[in-house]
C-alpha positions as CSV (number, residue, x, y, z in Angstrom):
1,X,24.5,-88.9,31.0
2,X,25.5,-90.0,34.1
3,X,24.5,-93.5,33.4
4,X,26.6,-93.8,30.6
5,X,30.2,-92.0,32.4
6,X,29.8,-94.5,35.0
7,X,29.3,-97.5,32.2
8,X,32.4,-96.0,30.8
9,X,34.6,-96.0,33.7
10,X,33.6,-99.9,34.4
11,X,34.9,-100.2,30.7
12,X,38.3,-99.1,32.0
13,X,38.3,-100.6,35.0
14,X,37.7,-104.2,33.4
15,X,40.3,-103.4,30.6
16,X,42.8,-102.5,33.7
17,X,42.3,-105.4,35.3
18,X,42.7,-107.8,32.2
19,X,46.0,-106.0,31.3
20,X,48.6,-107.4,33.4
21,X,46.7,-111.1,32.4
22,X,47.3,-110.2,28.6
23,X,51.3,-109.1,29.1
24,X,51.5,-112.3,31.1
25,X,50.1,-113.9,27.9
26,X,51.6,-112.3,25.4
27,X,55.4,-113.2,26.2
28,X,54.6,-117.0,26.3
29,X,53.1,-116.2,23.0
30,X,56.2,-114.3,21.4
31,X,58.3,-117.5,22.7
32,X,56.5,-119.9,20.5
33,X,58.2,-119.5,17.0
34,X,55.5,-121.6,15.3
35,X,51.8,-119.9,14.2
36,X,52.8,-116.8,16.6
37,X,50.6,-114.6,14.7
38,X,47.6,-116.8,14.8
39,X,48.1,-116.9,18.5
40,X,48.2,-113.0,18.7
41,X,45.1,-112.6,16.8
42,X,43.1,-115.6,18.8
43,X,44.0,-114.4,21.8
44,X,43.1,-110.6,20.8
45,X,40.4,-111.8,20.0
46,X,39.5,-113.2,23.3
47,X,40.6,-110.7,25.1
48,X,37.6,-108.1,23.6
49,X,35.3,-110.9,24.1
50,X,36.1,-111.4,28.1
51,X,36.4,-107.5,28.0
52,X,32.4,-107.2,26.6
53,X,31.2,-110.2,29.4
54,X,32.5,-108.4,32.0
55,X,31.5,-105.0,31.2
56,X,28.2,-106.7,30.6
57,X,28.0,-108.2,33.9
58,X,28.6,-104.9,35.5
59,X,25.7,-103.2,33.9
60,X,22.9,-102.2,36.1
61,X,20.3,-105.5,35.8
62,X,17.4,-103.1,36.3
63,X,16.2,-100.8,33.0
64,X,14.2,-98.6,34.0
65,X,12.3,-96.2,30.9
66,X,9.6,-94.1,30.4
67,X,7.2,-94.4,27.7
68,X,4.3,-92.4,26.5
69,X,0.9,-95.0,25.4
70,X,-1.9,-93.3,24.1
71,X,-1.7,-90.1,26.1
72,X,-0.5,-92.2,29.0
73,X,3.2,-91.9,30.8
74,X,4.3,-95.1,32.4
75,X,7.6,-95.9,34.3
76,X,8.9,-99.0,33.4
77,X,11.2,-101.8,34.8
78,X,11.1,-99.9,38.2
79,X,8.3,-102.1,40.6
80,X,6.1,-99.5,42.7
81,X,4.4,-100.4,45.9
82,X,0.6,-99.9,46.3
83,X,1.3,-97.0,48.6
84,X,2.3,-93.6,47.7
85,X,5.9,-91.7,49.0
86,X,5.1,-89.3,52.1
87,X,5.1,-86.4,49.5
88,X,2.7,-88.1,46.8
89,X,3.8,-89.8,43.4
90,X,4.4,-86.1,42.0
91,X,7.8,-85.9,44.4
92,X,9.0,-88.9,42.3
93,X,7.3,-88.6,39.1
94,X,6.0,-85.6,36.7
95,X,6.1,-84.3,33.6
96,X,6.8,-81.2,32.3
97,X,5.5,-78.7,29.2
98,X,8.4,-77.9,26.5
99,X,11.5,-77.9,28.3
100,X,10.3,-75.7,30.6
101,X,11.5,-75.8,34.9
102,X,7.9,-74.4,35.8
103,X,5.0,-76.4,36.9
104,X,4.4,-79.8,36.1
105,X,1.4,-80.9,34.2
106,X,-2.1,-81.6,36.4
107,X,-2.8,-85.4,36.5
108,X,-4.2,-88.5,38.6
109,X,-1.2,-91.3,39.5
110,X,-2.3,-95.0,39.9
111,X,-0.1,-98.4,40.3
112,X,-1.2,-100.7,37.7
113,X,0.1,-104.3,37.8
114,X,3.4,-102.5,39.6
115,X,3.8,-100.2,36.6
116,X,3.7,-96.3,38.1
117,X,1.3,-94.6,35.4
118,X,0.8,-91.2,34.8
119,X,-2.6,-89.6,33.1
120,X,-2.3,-85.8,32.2
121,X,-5.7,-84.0,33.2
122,X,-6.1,-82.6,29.7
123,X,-5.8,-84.5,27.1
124,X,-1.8,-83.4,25.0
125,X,-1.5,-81.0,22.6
126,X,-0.2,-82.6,19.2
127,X,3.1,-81.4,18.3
128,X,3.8,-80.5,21.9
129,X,7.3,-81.3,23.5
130,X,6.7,-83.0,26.7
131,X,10.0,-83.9,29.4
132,X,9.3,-86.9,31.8
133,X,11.5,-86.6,35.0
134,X,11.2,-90.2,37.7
135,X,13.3,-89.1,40.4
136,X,13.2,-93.4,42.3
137,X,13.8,-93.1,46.2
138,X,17.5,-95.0,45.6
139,X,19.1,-94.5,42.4
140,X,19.5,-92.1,39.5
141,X,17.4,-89.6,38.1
142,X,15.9,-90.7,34.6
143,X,14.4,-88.0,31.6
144,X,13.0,-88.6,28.8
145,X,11.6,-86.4,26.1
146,X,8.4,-87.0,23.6
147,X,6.8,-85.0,21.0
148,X,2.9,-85.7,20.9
149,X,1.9,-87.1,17.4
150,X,-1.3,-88.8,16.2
151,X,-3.0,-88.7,13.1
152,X,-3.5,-85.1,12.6
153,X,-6.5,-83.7,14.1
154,X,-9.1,-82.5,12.3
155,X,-10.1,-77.9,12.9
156,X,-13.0,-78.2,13.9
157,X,-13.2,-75.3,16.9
158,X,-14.2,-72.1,16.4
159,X,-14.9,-68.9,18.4
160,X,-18.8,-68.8,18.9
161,X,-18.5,-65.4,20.8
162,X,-16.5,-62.9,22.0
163,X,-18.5,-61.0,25.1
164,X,-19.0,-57.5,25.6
165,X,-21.3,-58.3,22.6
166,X,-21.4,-54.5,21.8
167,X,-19.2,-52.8,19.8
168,X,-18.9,-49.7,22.0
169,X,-17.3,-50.3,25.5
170,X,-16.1,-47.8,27.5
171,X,-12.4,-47.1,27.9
172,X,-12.1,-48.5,31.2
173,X,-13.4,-52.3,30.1
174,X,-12.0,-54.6,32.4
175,X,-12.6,-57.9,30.2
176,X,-13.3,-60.0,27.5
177,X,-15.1,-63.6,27.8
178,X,-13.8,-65.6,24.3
179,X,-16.6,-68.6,24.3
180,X,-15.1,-71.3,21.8
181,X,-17.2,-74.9,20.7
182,X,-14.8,-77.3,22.1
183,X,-12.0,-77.5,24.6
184,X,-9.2,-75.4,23.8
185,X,-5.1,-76.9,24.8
186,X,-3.7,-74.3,27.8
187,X,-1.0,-72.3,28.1
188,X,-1.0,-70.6,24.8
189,X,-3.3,-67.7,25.3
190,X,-1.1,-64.8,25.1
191,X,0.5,-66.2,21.9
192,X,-2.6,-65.9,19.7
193,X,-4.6,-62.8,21.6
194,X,-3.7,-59.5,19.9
195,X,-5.5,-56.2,20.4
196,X,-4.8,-54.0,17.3
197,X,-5.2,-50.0,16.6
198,X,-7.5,-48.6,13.7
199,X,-3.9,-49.0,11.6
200,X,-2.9,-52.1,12.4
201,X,-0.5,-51.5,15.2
202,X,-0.6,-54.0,18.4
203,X,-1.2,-52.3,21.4
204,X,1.3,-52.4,23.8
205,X,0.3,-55.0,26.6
206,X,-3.0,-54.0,27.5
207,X,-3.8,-57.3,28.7
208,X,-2.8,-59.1,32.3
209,X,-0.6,-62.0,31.0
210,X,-0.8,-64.5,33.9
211,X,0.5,-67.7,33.7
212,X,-2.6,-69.3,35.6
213,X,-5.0,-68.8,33.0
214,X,-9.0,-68.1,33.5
215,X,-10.7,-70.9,32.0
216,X,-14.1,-72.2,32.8
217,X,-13.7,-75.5,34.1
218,X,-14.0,-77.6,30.7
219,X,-11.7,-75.3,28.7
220,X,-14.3,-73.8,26.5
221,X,-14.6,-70.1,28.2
222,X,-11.3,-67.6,28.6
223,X,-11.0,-64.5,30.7
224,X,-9.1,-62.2,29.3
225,X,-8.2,-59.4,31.9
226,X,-7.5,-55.7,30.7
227,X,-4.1,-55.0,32.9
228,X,-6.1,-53.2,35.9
229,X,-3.2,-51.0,36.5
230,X,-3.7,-49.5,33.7
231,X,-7.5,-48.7,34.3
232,X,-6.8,-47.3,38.2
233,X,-6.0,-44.0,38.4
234,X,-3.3,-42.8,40.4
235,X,-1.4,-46.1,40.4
236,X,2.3,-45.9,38.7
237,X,1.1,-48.2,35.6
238,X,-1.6,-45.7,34.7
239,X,0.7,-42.8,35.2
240,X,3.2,-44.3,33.0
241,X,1.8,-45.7,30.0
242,X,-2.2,-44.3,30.8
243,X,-5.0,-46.5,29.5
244,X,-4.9,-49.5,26.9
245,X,-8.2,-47.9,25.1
246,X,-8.7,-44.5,24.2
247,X,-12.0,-42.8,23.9
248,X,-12.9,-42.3,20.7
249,X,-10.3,-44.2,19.1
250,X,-11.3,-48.0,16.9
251,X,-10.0,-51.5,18.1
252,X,-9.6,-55.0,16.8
253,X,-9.0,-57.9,18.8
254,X,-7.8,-60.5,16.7
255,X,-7.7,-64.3,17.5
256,X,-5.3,-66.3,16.1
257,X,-6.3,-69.0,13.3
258,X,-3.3,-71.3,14.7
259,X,-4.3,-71.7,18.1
260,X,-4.6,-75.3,19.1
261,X,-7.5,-77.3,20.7
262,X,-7.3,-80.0,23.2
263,X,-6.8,-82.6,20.3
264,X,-4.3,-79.8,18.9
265,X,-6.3,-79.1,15.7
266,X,-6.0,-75.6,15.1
267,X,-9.0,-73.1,15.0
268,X,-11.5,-73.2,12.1
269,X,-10.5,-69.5,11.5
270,X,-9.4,-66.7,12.8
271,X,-11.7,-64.8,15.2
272,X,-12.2,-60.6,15.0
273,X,-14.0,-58.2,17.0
274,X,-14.1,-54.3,15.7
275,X,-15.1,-51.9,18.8
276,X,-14.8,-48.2,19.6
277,X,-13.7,-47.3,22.6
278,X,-16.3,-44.4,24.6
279,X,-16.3,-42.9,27.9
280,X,-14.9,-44.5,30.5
281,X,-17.9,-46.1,33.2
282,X,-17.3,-44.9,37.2
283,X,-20.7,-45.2,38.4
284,X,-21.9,-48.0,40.0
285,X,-24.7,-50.3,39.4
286,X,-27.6,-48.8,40.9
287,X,-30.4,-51.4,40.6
288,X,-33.1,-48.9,41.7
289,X,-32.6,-47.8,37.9
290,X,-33.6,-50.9,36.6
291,X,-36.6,-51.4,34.4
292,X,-39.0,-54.7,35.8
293,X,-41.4,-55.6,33.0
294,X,-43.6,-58.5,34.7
295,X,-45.7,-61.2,32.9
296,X,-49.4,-61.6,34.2
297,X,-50.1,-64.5,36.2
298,X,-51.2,-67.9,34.8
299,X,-48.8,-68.0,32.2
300,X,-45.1,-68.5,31.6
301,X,-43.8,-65.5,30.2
302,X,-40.6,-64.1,30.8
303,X,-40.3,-61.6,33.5
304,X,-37.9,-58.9,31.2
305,X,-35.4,-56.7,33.4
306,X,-33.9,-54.0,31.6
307,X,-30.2,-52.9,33.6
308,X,-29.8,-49.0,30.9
309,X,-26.3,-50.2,30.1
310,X,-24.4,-53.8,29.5
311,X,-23.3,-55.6,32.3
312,X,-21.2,-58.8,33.1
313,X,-22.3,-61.4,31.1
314,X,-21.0,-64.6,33.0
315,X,-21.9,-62.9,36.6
316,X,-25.4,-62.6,35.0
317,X,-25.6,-66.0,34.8
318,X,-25.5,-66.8,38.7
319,X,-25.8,-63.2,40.4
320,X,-29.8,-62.8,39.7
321,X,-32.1,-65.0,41.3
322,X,-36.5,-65.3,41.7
323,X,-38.1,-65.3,45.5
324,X,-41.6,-65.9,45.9
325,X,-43.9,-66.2,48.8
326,X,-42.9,-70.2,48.8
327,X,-39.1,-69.7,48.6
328,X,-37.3,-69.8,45.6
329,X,-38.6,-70.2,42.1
330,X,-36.9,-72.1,39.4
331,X,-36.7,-71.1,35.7
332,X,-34.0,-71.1,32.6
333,X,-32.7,-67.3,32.3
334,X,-31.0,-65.6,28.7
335,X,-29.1,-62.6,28.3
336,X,-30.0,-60.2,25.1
337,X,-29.4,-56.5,23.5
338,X,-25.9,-56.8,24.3
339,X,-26.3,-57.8,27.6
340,X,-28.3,-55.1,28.7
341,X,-31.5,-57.2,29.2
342,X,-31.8,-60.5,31.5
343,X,-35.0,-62.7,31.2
344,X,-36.3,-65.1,33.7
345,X,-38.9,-68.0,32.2
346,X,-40.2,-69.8,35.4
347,X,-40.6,-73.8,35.5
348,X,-44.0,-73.6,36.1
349,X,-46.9,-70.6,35.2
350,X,-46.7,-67.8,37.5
351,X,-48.8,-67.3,40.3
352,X,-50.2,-64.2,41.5
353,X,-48.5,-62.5,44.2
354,X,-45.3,-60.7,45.8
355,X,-41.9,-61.5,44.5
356,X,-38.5,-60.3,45.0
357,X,-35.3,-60.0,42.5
358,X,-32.5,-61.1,44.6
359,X,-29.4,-59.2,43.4
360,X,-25.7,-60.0,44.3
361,X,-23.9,-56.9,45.4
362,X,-20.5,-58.8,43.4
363,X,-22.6,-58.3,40.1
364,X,-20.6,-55.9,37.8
365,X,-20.5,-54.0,34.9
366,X,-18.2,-53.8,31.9
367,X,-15.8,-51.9,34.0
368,X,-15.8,-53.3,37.0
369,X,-18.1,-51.9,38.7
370,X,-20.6,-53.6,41.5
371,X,-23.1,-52.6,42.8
372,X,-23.1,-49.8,45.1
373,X,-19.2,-49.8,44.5
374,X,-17.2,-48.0,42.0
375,X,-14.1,-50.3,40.5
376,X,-12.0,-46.6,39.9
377,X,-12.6,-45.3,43.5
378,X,-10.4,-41.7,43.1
379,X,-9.3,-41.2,46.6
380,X,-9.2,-37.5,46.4
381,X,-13.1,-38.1,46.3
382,X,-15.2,-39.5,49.3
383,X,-17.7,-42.9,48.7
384,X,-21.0,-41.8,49.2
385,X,-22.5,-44.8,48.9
386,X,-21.4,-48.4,49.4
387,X,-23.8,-51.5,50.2
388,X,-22.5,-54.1,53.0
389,X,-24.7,-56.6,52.5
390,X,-24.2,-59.7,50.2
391,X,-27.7,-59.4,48.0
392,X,-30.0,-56.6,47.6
393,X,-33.8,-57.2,46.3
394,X,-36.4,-55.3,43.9
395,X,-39.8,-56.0,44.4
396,X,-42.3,-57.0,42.0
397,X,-46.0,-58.2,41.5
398,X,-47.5,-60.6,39.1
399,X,-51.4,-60.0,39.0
C-alpha cells in the first residue's frame, strides 16, 4: 500500500510541475484563430503522454516479488549476498501460516544464483493460506499471500492405532499415542480430535491444547495429553471442573475424516475408539511384581515379561533393555495383550548364564506413573517409597 501512495503522490507532483508549462501553452494557443481546437486536443494529448514518461521515470527501477515454485518461496529482483544478516535470513525473510502474527514456518535458507530462496521443512498443506513477509535491510517491506494448490491429493492416510490398545483405562489416563501410515500436515490437531460421552456430547476440554504439538519426528505419531490439571488432586483445575473421565462412565474418541496429510489429502476415514473409563491408577510401577518367563539356552526364543497392568507403550520401546555377562545384548522387542506384555528376541541364540533386565526409573504407566513414583502424589500423605537412581535391574537365568 505504501508503494502505491507514494507512486501516487509522484503523479501529482509531475502533474504540478507540468501545469504552469501547459497555461503558458495554452494562451499562445487560444491566440491562434486558425485550427485552435486541433491544437487543444494535440497538445492535451501531449501533455498525458509527458505526464506518463515522467511518472514512469520516477518509478522505483528495482521490482522486487515473491513467488511460490513447487513448494519453494523465492525473493525476486532483490540480489542477496552469499552471507547471511547478523540475525540470520529469518530476520529478513519468513513466512507465515494463514494470516496468522505467530511463528513463522520451520525451513532451511540458501542463495541460489543471488535469488534468496526459502524451503518450508514440511512439505504445504493444499488449500492452505500462506503470507510471505521480506523485510530488505534498505527499503520497504514487501507481503505477499498464496493459497497452496496442486492437483488434488489423493486419501490415502489412515489411523493404524490409537494406544492404550485397551478399552478399559483408568480415570486418571494421562494419554493417547494416534499412530497414522504417513505424515500428517501440523497445526490442526485440536480441530479434528474430539472426545465424546456415551450420548454424544463433547467433553469439555479434557485435552492439553498446546500450540507446539507432540509429534514424533516424521509426523506419523501424536501425543495427545489429558489436561494434567485435571488429573492432580488438589490443584484449582481439578477442584473446578474435576476429572475429564469418570469411572464407570463410556467414551469415544473420534478422529476427524477431514484432517489433512502432509500432501493435504484428507484421512481415508474417520478414526473411533470406544473405552470405559475404571478406577483411577496411584500406585506406582513396582517391577519386583513383574512376571520373567525365560527361554532355555541355545535357542532364540523370546524372553516374555509380563508387567499385571498396561503400561506406556512408546516408553516401552526404549526404557527396557538386556545385560549379559558380555555387556549388552542386542535383539528386536514387541509389545502385546494391550501392552501388558514386552518380549525380547535376541540377535543371536542365547547363552547360558546370568542376565539382568535393565529398567528406566522414567518408564510409566497409563497414568503417569514411574517407577517407584506416584504421578498423583496427595500431599496430605507421605512417599514411602521413591527410587533415585536412573535404571533399576531384575535378574534372570537362561539354563
Amino acid at each position: 500500500m505504501r508503494r502505491f501512495e507514494r507512486l501516487a503522490l509522484d503523479g501529482v507532483t509531475v502533474m504540478r510541475a507540468i501545469h504552469p508549462l501547459s497555461r503558458c501553452l495554452n494562451k499562445q494557443l487560444n491566440n491562434r484563430p486558425n485550427n485552435r481546437p486541433i491544437w487543444q486536443l494535440t497538445w492535451r494529448i501531449a501533455q498525458l503522454t509527458i505526464a506518463i514518461l515522467l511518472f514512469a521515470t520516477l518509478a522505483p527501477a528495482q521490482n522486487i516479488s515473491i513467488q511460490l515454485v513447487q513448494g519453494t518461496f523465492r525473493v525476486t529482483g532483490w540480489s542477496a549476498s552469499g552471507a547471511p544478516p547478523a540475525n540470520g535470513w529469518s530476520s529478513i525473510f519468513a513466512v507465515y501460516a494463514g494470516g496468522s502474527d505467530g511463528p513463522a514456518l520451520l525451513g532451511s535458507y540458501a542463495v541460489e544464483n543471488g535469488t534468496l530462496v526459502f524451503r518450508p521443512q514440511f512439505p504445504l498443506t493444499r488449500g492452505v493460506r500462506v503470507r510471505a513477509v521480506f523485510r530488505p535491510p534498505q527499503g520497504r517491506e514487501i507481503e505477499a499471500g498464496f493459497e497452496v494448490g496442486g492437483a488434488p491429493a489423493i486419501a490415502s492416510t489412515r489411523v493404524e492405532h490409537v494406544y492404550p490398545s485397551a478399552d478399559v483405562l483408568p480415570a486418571n489416563e494421562l494419554k493417547f499415542y494416534v499412530v497414522f501410515s504417513a505424515s500428517m500436515a501440523r497445526g490442526e490437531a485440536w480441530h479434528h480430535i474430539h472426545l465424546l460421552e456415551s450420548n454424544g456430547s463433547e467433553v469439555h476440554s479434557p485435552f492439553l491444547e498446546i500450540n507446539q504439538e507432540l509429534w514424533n519426528r516424521d509426523n506419523t505419531r501424536l501425543t495427545v495429553l489429558f489436561d494434567p490439571g485435571r488429573i492432580k488432586r488438589g490443584v484449582l483445575p481439578n477442584l473446578q471442573l474435576g476429572m475429564a473421565l469418570q469411572e464407570g462412565k463410556r467414551y469415544t474418541l473420534v478422529i476427524d475424516r477431514d484432517w489433512a496429510d502432509a500432501h493435504g489429502a484428507h484421512l481415508v476415514q474417520a478414526y473411533r475408539k470406544i473405552f470405559r473409563a475404571g478406577a483411577a491408577d496411584r500406585a506406582p510401577i513396582d517391577p519386583e511384581k513383574w512376571r520373567l518367563m525365560a527361554p532355555k539356552a541355545g535357542t532364540t526364543d523370546a524372553l516374555a515379561v509380563d508387567f499385571q497392568k498396561p503400561l506406556d507403550f512408546a516408553l516401552l520401546q526404549r526404557m527396557l533393555t538386556i545385560e549379559g555377562s558380555s555387556g549388552s545384548v542386542p535383539g528386536t522387542i514387541s509389545v502385546g495383550r494391550d501392552e501388558t506384555e514386552w518380549r525380547f528376541v535376541p540377535s543371536a541364540p542365547w547363552e547360558s548364564g546370568s542376565y539382568q533386565l535393565g529398567i528406566n526409573t522414567e518408564l510409566e504407566d497409563l497414568a503417569g506413573n514411574k517407577v517407584g513414583e506416584a504421578f498423583d502424589v496427595d500431599t496430605f500423605q507421605p512417599v514411602t517409597k521413591h527410587i533415585a537412581t536412573a535404571t533399576v535391574s531384575r535378574p534372570f537365568q537362561i539354563r
